[in-house]
C-alpha positions in Angstrom: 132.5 82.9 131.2 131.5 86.8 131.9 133.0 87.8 129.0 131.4 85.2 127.1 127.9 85.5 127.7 128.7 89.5 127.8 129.7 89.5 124.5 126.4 87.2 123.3 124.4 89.9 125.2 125.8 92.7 122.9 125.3 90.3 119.8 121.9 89.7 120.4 121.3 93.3 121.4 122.9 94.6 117.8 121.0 91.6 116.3 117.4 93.1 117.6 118.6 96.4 116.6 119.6 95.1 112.7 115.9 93.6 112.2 114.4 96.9 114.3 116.0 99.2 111.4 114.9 96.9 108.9 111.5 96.4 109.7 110.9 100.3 110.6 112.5 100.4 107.0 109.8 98.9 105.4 107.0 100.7 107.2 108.5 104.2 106.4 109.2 102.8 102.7 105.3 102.2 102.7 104.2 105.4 104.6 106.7 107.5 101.8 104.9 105.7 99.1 101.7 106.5 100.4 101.7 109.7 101.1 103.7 110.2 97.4 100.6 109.1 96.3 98.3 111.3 98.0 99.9 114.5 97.6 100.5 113.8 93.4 97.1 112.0 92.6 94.6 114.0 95.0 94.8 117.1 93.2 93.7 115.6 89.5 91.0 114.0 91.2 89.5 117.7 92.7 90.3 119.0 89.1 88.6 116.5 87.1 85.7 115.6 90.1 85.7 112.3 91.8 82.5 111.1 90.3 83.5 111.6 86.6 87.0 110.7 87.3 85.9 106.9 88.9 83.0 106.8 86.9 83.3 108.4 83.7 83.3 105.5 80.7 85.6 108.0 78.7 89.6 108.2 78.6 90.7 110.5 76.1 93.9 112.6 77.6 95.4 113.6 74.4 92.3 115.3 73.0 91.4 119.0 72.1 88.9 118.3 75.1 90.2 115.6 77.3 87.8 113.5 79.1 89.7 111.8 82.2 87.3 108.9 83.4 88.5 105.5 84.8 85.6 103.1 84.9 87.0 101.3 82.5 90.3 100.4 83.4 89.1 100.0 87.1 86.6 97.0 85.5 89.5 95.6 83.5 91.4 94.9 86.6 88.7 93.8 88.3 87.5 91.0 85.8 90.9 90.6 84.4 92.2 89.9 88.3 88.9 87.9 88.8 89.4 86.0 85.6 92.8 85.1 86.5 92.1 83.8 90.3 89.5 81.5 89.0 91.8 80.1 86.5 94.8 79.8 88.3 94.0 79.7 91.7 92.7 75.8 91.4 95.1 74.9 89.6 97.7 76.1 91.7 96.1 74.5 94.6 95.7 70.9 93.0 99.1 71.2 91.9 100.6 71.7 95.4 98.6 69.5 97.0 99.9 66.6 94.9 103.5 68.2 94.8 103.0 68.2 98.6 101.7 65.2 99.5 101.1 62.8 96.5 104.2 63.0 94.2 107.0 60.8 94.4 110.3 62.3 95.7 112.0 62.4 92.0 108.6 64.1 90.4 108.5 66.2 93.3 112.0 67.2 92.4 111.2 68.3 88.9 108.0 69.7 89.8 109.3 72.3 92.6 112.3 73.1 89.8 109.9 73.9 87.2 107.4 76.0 89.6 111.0 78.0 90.4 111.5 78.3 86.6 107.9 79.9 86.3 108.7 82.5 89.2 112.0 83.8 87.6 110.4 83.8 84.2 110.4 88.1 83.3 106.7 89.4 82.8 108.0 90.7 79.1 109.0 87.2 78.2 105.2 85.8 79.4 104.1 88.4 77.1 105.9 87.6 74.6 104.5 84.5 74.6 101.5 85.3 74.5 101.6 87.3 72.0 103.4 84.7 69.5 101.3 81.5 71.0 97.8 82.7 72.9 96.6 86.1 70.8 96.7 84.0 67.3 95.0 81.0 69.2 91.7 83.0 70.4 92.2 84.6 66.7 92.0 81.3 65.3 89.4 79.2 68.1 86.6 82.1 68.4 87.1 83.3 64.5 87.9 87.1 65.6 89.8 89.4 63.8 91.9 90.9 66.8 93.0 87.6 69.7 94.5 90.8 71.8 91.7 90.8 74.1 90.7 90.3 78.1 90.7 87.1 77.7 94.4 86.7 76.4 95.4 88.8 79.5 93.3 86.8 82.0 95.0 83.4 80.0 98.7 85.2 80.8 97.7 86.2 84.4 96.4 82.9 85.5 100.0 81.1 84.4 102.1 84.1 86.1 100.3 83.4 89.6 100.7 79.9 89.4 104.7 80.2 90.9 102.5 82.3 94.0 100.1 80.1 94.7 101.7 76.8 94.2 105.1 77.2 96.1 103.3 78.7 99.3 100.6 76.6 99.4 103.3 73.7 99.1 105.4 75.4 102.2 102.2 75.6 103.9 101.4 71.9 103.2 104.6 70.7 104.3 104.5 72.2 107.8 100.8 70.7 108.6 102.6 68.1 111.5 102.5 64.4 110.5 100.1 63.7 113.2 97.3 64.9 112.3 97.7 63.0 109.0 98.4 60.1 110.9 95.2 60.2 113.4 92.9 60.5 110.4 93.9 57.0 108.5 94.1 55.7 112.0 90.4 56.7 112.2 90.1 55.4 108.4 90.2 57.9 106.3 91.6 57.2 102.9 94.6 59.3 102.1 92.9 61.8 99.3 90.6 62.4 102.0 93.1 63.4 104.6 94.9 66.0 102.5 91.8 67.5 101.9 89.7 66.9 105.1 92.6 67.8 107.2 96.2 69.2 105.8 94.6 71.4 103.7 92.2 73.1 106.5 95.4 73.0 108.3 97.2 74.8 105.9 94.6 77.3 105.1 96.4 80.3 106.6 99.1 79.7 104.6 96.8 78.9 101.2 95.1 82.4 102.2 98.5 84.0 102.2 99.3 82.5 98.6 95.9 83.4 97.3 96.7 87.6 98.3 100.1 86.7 97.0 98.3 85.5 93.5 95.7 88.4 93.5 98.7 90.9 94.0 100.7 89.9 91.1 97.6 89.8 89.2 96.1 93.2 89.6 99.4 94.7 89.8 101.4 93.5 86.3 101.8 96.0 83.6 104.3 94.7 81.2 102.8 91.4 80.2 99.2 92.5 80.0 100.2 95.3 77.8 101.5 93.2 75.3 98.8 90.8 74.7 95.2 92.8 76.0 95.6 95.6 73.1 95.9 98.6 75.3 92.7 100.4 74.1 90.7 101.9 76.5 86.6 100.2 76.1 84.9 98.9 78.7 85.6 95.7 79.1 84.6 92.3 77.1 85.9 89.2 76.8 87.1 89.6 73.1 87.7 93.2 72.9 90.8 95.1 73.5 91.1 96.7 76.6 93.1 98.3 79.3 94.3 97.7 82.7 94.7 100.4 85.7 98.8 100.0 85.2 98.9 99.6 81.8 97.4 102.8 81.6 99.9 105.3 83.6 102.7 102.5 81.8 101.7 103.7 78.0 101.5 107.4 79.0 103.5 108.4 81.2 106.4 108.6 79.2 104.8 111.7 77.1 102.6 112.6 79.9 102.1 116.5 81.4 99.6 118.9 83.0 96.4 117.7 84.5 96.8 114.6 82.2 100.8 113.7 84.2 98.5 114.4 87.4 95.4 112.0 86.3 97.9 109.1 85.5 99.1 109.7 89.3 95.5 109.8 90.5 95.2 106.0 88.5 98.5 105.2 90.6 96.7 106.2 93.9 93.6 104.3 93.0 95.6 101.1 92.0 97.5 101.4 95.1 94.1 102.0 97.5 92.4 99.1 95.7 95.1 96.8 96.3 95.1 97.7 99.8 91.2 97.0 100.0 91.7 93.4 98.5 94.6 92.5 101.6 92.4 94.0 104.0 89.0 91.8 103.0 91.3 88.9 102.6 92.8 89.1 106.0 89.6 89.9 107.6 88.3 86.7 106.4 90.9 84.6 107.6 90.8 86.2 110.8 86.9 85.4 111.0 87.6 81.7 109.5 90.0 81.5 112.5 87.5 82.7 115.2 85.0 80.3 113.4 87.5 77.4 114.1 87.9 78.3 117.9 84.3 78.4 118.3 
């Protein structure tokens, strides 16, 4: 018996140590990536000045006299992100709710399969779709010359977050305990309004954390955007073509050197804070929404 439970002791022991290693793993992974950032993209931005670097409306890196200024892509990813959440984020939602709690067990089946079909989908093939089905569609429906706009990108984003969204909100769904459910059409609520009077503010850590998941994919996909937003670099409208923060070190960096290899590095680090400034606002409102609750 001494030897028994010894031998669990030193199991559980190299256990603890397994998932210490991993998880101090990931935070140096993150702290190498971060500091690779800072050292390779700070020095463009004191070459080039911070305030025409983030605010200049001018990318022209190739030039005889190259003007390095990022308001435009940083707008592009902003609207193209925002564009993309609006879209897909209720859709997303309604579609795990009913996966969740409305659909029969063989629809529910098919459903969960296809949303697993959507999340192993490659970015290149959504752009390729895109291209062939969505850019000759605006073409055709708004009577433009060029479909390859911000709009065909925000159409692509919003199905590519849909796998996020939909199979954690559904996880998230699913663990809301069958009591609560219960007590509310005791009390007589009808069923539509208890998945959304009481699963779903139930769930809504877990619908926060699909949300960041969505926004994530969003602002961070180069491939797929690439293909169907035209890669120029205007400001951004909805019909023009236009360019995204990675889209732009993914075109150049291939040929990239000098001050311009540096400035596509500096992009990199702004991409990289910005992302970080989206998961920190998100979290900080579901912490406050959770404080609210207590109250």
């Amino acid at each position: 018996m001494k030897g028994t439970k010894s031998n669990q002791r030193m199991l559980e022991k190299a256990v603890h140590l397994v998932f210490l290693i991993l998880g101090l793993t990931a935070v140096a992974s993150v702290l190498v990536i971060t500091v690779y950032l800072f050292i390779s993209g700070v020095p463009a931005i004191g070459k080039i000045g911070i305030i025409d670097f983030l605010f200049g409306k001018t990318w022209t890196s190739t030039s005889a006299e190259p003007q390095y200024g990022i308001l435009p892509f940083i707008l592009t990813s902003v609207y193209g992100t925002a564009g993309a959440v609006i879209i897909g984020v209720p859709v997303g939602f309604l579609c795990a709710v009913y996966i969740a709690k409305v659909a029969p067990s063989g629809i529910k089946s098919v459903m969960s399969s296809v949303v697993g079909l959507l999340a192993g989908i490659p970015s290149v093939v959504y752009g390729l779709i895109g291209m062939l089905v969505i850019v000759p569609a605006i073409m055709k429906v708004f009577n433009i010359p060029d479909g390859a706009s911000l709009l065909a990108a925000i159409l692509v984003l919003s199905v590519m977050i849909l796998p996020s969204v939909i199979k954690v909100s559904v996880t998230a769904l699913e663990a809301v305990p069958k009591e609560y459910e219960d007590a509310s059409l005791a009390l007589g609520a009808t069923k539509i309004e208890t998945y959304f009077k009481v699963s779903v503010p139930a769930a809504k850590s877990g619908i926060a954390a699909s949300i960041v998941l969505g926004v994530g994919r969003a602002i961070g996909e180069a491939m797929a955007v690439m293909m169907v937003a035209g890669n120029v670099a205007n400001m951004p409208s909805l019909f023009q073509s236009v360019r995204f923060l990675t889209t732009a070190v993914a075109s150049e960096m291939s040929y990239s050197s000098g001050l311009q290899r540096e400035a596509l590095f500096s992009i990199a680090l702004v991409l990289f804070l910005f992302i970080m400034l989206i998961n920190a606002i998100l979290n900080a409102l579901m912490k406050r929404g959770g404080n609210e609750d207590e109250k």
